[in-house]
N, C-alpha and C positions, 0 to 999 in steps of 0.2 A: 267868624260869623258863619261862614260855608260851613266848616265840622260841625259846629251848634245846630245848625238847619238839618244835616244831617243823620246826628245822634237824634233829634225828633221825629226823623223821618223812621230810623231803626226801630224805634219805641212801636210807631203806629202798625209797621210793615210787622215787628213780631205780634202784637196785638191779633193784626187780621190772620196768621198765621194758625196761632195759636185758637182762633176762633174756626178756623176753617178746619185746622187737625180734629176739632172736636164734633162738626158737623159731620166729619166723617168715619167717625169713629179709631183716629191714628193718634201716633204720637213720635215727637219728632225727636233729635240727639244729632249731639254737635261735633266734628271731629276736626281739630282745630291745629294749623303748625307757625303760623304769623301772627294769628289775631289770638295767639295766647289765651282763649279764652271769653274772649270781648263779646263776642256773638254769644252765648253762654249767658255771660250774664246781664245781656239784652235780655235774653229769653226769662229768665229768673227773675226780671223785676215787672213779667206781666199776668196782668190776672191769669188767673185760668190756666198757669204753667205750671200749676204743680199736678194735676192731671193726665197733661196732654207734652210735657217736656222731662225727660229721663234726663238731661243734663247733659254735661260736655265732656270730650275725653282731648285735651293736650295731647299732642305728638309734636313736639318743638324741634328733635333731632332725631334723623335719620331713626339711632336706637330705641326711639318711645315707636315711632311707626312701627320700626317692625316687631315689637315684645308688646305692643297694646295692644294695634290693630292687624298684625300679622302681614305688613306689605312686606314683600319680598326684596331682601337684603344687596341681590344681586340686579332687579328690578331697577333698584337707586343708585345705585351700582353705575350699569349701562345707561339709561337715562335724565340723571340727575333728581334731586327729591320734590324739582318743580319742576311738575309734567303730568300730562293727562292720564296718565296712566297709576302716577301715585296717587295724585285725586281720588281717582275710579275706586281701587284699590282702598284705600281712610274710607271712603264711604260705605264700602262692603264691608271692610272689618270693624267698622261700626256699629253697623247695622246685624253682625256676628255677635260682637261681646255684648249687645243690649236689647233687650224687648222691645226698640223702637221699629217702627213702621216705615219713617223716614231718615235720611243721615243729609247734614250740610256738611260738605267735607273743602276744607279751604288751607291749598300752602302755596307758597308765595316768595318774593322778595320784596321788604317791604323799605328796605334799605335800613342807614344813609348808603351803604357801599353794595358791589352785589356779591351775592354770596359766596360760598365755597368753592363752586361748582362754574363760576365766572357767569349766573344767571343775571340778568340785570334786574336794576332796584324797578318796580312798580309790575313786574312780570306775575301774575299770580293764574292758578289753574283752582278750579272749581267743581266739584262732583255732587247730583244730587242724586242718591242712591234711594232706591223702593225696597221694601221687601218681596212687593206681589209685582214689580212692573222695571225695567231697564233703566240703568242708569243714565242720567243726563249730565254730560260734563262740557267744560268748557275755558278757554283760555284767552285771556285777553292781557293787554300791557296799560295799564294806567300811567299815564304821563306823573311824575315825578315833581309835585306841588308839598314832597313831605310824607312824613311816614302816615301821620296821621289820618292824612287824607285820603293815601293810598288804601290802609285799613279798612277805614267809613266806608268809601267807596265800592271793595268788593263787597264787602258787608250786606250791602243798600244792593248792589246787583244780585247776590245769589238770593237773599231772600225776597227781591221781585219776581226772579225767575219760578221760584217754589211755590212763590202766591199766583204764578200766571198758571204754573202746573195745576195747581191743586183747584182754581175756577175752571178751568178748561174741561178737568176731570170731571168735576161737578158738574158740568153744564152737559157734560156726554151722559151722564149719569140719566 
């Protein structure tokens, strides 16, 4: 019932999103290494996203990071491919290979186990890059109720965070 309430919630949050990208004339792009995608096709199933949403770029492994979005090979290397800096990093080279304005950029452990790099399962970092303005990133560990949840979860937090940015913005305006 929690996931369900929450994929509702994703629906509404890309909604206002995608309504505020167009009040201000942007358009947003997804660069994904957990959520495979899922944010993505949140985005795609809301009005008004084929305007204001260029779509998603998967980086699932270390190798799509660095030959899609160009994060640096030695970067993941030294710090592992969940950390604030590969975040940073997906959202810049996003916001690189696409016309978009804005980048949500999300990897993660989403488990059952943790990854490669011995990061634990619910650990996920977060980047929201600009093209005109600094990027916002950030890292939190989501307690371990399932992959699924863990997913929803950062899902529902990065695109609150982008909908506070982008009213915030609006109201400075």
């Amino acid at each position: 019932m929690e996931i369900e309430d929450s994929g509702t919630r994703l629906e509404t949050l890309a909604q206002r999103l995608v309504e505020l990208a167009a009040a201000k004339g942007m358009t947003i792009v997804t660069a994904e290494s957990c959520t495979a995608g899922m944010l993505a096709t949140v985005f795609s199933k809301t009005a008004g996203a084929g305007q204001h949403f260029h779509g998603g770029l998967i980086t699932y492994t270390k190798a799509m990071k660095s030959q899609v979005l160009g994060v640096d090979p030695e970067l993941m290397k030294r710090k592992t491919m969940v950390c604030d800096e590969v975040a940073v990093a997906m959202a810049r080279g996003a916001l690189q290979a696409t016309p978009a304005d804005i980048a949500i950029a999300i990897t993660g452990v989403a488990g059952p186990e943790p990854d490669e790099d011995g990061n634990p399962v619910g650990l996920m970092c977060t980047a929201i890059g600009f093209s005109r303005r600094d990027t916002v990133h950030w890292r939190k560990c989501y307690p371990n109720h399932g992959r699924d949840e863990i997913l929803q979860n950062v899902m529902v937090d990065a695109m609150t965070k982008l909908a506070d940015l982008l009213e915030k913005q609006r109201s400075a305006a």
